[in-house]
The first five atom37 places (N, CA, C, CB, O) and aatype in JSON, in Angstrom:
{
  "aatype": [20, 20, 20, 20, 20, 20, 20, 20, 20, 20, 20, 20, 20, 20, 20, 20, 20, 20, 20, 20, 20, 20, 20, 20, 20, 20, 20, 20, 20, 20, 20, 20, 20, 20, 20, 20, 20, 20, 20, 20, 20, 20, 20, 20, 20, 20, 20, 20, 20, 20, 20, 20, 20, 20, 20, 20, 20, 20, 20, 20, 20, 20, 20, 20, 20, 20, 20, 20, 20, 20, 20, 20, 20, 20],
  "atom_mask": [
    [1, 1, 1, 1, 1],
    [1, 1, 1, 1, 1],
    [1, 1, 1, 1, 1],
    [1, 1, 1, 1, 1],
    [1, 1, 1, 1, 1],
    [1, 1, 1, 1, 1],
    [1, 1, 1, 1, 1],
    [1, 1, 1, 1, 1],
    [1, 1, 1, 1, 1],
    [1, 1, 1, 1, 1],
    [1, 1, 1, 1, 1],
    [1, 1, 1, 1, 1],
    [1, 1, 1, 1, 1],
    [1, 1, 1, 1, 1],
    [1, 1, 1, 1, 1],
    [1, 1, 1, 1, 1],
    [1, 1, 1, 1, 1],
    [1, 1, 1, 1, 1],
    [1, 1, 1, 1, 1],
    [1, 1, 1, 1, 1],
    [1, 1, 1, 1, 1],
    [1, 1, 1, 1, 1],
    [1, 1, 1, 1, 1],
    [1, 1, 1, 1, 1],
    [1, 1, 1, 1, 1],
    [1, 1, 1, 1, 1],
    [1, 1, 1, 1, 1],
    [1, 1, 1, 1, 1],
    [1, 1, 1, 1, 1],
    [1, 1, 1, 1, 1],
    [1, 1, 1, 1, 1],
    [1, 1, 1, 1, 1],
    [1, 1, 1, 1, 1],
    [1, 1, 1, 1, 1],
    [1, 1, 1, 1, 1],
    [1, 1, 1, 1, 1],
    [1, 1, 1, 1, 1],
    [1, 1, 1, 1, 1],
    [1, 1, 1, 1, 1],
    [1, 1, 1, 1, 1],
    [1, 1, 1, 1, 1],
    [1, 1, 1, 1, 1],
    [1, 1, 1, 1, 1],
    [1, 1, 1, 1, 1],
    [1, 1, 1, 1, 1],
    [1, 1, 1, 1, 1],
    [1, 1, 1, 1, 1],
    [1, 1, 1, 1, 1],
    [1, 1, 1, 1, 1],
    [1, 1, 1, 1, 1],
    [1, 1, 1, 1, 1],
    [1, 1, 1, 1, 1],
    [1, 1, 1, 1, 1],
    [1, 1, 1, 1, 1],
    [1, 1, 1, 1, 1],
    [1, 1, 1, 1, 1],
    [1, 1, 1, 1, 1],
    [1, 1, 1, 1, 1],
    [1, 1, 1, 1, 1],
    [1, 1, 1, 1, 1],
    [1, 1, 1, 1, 1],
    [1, 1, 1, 1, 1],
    [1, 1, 1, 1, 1],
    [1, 1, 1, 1, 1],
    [1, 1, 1, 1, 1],
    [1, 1, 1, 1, 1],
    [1, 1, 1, 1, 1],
    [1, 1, 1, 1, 1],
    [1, 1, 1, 1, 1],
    [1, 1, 1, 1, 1],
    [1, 1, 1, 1, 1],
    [1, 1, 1, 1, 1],
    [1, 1, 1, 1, 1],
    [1, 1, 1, 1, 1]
  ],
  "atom_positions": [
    [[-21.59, -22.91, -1.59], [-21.69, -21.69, -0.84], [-20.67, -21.67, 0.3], [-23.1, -21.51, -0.29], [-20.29, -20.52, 0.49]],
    [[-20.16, -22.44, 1.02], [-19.28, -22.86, 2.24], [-18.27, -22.73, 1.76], [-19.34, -24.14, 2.87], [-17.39, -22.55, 2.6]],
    [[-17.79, -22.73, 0.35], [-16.73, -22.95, -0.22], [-16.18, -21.72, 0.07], [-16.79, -23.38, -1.53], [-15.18, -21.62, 0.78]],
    [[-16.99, -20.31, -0.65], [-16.63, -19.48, -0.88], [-16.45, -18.5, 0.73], [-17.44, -19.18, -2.01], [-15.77, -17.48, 0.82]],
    [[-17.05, -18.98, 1.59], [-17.42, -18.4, 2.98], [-15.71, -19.05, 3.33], [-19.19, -19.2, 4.03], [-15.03, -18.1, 3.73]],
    [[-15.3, -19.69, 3.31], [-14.79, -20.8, 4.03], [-13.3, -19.95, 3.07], [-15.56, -22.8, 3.74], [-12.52, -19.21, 3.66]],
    [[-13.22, -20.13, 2.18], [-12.06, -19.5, 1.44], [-11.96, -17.85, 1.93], [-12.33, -19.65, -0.33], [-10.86, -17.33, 2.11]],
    [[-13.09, -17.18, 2.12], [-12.99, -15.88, 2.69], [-12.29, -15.67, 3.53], [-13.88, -15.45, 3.09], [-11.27, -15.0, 3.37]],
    [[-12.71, -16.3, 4.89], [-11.98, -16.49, 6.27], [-10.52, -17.24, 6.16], [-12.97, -17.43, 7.27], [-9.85, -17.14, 7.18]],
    [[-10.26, -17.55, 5.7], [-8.95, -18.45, 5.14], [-7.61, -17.17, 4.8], [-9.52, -19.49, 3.33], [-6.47, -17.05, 5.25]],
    [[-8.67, -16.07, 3.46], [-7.86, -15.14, 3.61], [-7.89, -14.06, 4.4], [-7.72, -14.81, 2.74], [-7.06, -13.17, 4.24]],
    [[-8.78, -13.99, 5.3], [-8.75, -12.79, 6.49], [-7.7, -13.04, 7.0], [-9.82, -12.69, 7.62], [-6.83, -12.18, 7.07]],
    [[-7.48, -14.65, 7.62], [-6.58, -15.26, 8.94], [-4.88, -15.12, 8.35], [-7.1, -17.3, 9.33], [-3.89, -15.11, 9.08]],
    [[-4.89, -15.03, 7.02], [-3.9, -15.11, 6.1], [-3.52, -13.41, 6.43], [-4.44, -15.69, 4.4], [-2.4, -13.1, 6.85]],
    [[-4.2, -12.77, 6.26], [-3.75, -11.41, 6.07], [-3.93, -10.74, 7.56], [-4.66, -10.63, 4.84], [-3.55, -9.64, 7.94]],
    [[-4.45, -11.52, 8.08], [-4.4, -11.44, 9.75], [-4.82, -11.97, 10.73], [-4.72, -10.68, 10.16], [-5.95, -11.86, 11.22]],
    [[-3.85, -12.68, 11.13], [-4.12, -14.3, 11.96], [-4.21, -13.98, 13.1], [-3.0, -15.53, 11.94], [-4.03, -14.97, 13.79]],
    [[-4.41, -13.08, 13.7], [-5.01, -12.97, 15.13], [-6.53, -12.56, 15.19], [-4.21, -11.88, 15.95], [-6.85, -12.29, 16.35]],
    [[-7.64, -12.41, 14.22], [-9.08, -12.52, 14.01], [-9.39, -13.47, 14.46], [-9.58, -12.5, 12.86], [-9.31, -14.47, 13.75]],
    [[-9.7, -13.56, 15.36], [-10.31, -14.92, 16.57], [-11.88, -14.85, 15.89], [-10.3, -14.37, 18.89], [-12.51, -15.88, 16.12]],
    [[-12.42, -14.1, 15.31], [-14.04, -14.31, 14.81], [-13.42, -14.45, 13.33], [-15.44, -12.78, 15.13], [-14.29, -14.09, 12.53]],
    [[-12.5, -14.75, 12.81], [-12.67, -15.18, 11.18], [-12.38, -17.28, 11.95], [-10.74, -14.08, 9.55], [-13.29, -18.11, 11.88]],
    [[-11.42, -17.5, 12.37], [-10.98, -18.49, 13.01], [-12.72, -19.12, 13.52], [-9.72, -17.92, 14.27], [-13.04, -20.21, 13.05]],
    [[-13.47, -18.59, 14.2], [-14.37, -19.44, 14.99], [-15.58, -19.29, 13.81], [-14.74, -18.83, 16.74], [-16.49, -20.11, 13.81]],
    [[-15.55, -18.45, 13.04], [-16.12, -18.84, 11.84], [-15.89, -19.95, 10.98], [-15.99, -18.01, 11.2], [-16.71, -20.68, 10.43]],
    [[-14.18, -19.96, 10.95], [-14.53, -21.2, 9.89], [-14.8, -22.74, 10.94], [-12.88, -21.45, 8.61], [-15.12, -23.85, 10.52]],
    [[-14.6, -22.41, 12.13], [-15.26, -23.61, 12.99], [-16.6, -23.19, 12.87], [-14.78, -23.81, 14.64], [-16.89, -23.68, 13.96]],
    [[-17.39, -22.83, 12.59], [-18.71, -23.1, 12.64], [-19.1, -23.64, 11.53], [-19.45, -22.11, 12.92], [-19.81, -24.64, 11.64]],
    [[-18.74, -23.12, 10.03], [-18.86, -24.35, 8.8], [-18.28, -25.12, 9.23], [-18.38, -24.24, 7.41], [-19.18, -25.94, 9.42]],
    [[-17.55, -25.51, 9.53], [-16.91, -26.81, 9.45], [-18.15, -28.02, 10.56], [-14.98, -26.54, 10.2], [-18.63, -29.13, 10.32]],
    [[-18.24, -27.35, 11.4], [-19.23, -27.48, 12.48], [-20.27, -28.46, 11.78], [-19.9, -25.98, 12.99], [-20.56, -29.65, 11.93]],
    [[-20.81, -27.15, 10.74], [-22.05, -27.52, 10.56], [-21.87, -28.65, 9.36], [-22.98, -26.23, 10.25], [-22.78, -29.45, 9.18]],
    [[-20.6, -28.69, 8.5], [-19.92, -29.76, 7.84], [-19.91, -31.08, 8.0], [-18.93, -29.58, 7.9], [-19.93, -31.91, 7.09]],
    [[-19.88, -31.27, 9.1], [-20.13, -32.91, 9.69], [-18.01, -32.92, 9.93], [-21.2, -34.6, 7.86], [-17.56, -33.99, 10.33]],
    [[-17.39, -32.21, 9.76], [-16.11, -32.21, 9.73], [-15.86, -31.31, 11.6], [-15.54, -31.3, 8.02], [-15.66, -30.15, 11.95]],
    [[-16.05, -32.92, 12.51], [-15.62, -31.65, 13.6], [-14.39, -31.35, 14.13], [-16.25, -31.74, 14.77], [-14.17, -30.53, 15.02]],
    [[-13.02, -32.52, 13.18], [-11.73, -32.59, 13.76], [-11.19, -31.12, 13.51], [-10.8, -33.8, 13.11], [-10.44, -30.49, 14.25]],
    [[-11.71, -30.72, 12.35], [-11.21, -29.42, 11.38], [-12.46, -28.23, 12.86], [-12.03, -29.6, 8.74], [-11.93, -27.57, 13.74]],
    [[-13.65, -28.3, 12.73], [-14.04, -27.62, 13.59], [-13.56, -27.18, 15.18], [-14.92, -28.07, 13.5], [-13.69, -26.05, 15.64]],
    [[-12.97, -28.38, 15.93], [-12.36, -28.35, 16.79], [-10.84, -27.36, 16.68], [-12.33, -29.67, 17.01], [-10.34, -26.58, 17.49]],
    [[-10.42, -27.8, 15.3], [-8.85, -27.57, 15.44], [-9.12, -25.81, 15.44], [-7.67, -28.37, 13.86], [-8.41, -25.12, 16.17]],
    [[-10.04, -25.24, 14.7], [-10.06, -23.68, 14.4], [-11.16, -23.15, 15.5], [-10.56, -23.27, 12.63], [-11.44, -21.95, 15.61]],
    [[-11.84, -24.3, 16.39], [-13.07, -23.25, 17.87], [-11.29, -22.85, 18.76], [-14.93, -25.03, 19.6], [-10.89, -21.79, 19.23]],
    [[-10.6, -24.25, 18.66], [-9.31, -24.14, 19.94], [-7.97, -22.61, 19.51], [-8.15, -26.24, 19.84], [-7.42, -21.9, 20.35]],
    [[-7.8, -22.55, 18.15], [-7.56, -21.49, 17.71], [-7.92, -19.89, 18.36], [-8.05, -21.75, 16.65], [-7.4, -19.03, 19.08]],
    [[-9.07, -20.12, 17.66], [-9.77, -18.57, 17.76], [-9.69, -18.64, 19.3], [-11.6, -18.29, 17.02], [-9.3, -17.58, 19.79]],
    [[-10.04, -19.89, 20.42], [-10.24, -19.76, 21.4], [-8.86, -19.34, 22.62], [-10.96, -20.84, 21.46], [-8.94, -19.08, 23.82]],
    [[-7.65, -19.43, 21.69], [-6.13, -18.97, 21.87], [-6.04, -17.77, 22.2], [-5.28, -19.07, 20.77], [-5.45, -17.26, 23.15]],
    [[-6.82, -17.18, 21.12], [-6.69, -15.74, 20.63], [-8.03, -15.4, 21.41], [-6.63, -15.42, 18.8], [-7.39, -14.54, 22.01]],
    [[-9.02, -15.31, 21.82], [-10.12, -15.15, 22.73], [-10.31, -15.71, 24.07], [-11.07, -15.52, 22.14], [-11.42, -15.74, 24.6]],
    [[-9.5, -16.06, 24.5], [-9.32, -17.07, 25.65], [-11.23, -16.87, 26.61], [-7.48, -16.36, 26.87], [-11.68, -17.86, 27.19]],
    [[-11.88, -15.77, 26.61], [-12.7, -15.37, 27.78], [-14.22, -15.47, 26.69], [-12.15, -13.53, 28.65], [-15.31, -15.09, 27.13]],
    [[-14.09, -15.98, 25.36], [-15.07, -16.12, 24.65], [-16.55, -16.95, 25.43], [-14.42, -16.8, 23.47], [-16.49, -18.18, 25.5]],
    [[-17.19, -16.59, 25.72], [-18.02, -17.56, 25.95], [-18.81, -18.4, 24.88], [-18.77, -17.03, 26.71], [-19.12, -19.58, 25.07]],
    [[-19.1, -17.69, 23.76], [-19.65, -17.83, 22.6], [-18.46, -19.35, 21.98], [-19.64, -16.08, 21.69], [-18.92, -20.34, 21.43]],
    [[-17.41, -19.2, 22.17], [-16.52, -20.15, 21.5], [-16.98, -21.68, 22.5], [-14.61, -19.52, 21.64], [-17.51, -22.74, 22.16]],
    [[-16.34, -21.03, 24.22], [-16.99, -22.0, 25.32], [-18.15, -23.14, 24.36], [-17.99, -20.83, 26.68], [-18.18, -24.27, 23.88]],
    [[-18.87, -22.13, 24.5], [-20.38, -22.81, 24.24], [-19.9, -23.82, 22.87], [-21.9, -21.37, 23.76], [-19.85, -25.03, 23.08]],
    [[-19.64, -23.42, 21.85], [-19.21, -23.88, 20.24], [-18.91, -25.19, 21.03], [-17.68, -22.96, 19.14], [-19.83, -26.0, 21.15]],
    [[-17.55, -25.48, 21.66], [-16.96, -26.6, 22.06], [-17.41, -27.43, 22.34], [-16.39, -26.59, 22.71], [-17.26, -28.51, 21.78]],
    [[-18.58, -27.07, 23.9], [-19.4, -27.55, 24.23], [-20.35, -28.42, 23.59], [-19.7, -26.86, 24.61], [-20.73, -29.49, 24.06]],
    [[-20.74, -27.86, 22.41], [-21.78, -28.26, 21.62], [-21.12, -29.58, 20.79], [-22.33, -26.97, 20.67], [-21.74, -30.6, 20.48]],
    [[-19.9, -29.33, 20.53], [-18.98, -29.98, 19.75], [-18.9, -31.29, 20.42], [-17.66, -29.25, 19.62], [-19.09, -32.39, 19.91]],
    [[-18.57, -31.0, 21.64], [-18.17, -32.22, 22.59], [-19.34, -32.99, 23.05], [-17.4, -31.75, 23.91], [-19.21, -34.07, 23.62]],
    [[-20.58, -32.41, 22.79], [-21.43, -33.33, 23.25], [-21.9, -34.7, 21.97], [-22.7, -32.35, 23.8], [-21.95, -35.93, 21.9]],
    [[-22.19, -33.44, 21.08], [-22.14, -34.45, 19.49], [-21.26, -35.44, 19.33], [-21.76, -33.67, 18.19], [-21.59, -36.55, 18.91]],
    [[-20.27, -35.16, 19.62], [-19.25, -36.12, 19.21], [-19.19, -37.55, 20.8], [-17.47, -34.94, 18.95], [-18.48, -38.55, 20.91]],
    [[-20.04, -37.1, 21.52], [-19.91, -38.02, 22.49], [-21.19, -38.89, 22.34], [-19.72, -37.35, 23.86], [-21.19, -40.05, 22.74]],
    [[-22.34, -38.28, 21.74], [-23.19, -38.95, 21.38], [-23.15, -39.84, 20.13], [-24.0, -38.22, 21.39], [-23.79, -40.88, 20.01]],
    [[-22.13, -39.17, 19.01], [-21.84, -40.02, 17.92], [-20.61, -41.25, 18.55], [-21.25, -38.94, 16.57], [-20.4, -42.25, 17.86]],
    [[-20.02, -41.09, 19.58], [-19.27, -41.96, 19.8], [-20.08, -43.16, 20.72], [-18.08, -41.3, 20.37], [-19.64, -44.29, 20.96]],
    [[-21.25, -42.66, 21.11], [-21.95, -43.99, 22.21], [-22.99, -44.46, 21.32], [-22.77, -43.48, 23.93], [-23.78, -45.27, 21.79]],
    [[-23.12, -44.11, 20.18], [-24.21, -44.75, 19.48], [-23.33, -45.71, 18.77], [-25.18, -43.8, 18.54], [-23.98, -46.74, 18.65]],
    [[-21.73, -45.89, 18.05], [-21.54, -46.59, 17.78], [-21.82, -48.22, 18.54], [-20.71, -46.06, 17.5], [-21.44, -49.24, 17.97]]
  ]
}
């Protein structure tokens, strides 16, 4: 199912790469993917193109805490 979501947004950004909500979409599969280098690389994107997002803010946020908790449990 992600596949096809994920290929959608792929061709929105393709046919128009300034959609800051196709971009923070595919950071949110990816998100929810366990893939957050790819999530990061497309919240910082969309967040280019949205600079005043709070909704993205928050994404990051969320991003950065996970990944700080997956990094102190090692």
């Amino acid at each position: 199912m992600w596949v096809c979501f994920t290929q959608s947004y792929k061709l929105a950004v393709e046919l128009k790469p300034d959609q800051s909500q196709a971009w923070m979409n595919m950071g949110g599969i990816q998100h929810i993917k366990g893939d957050y280098t790819a999530a990061r690389m497309y919240y910082q994107r969309a967040l280019l193109l949205s600079p005043g997002s709070k909704l993205l803010k928050e994404n990051l946020a969320k991003l950065d805490r996970l990944e700080k908790r997956l990094t102190e449990g090692v």
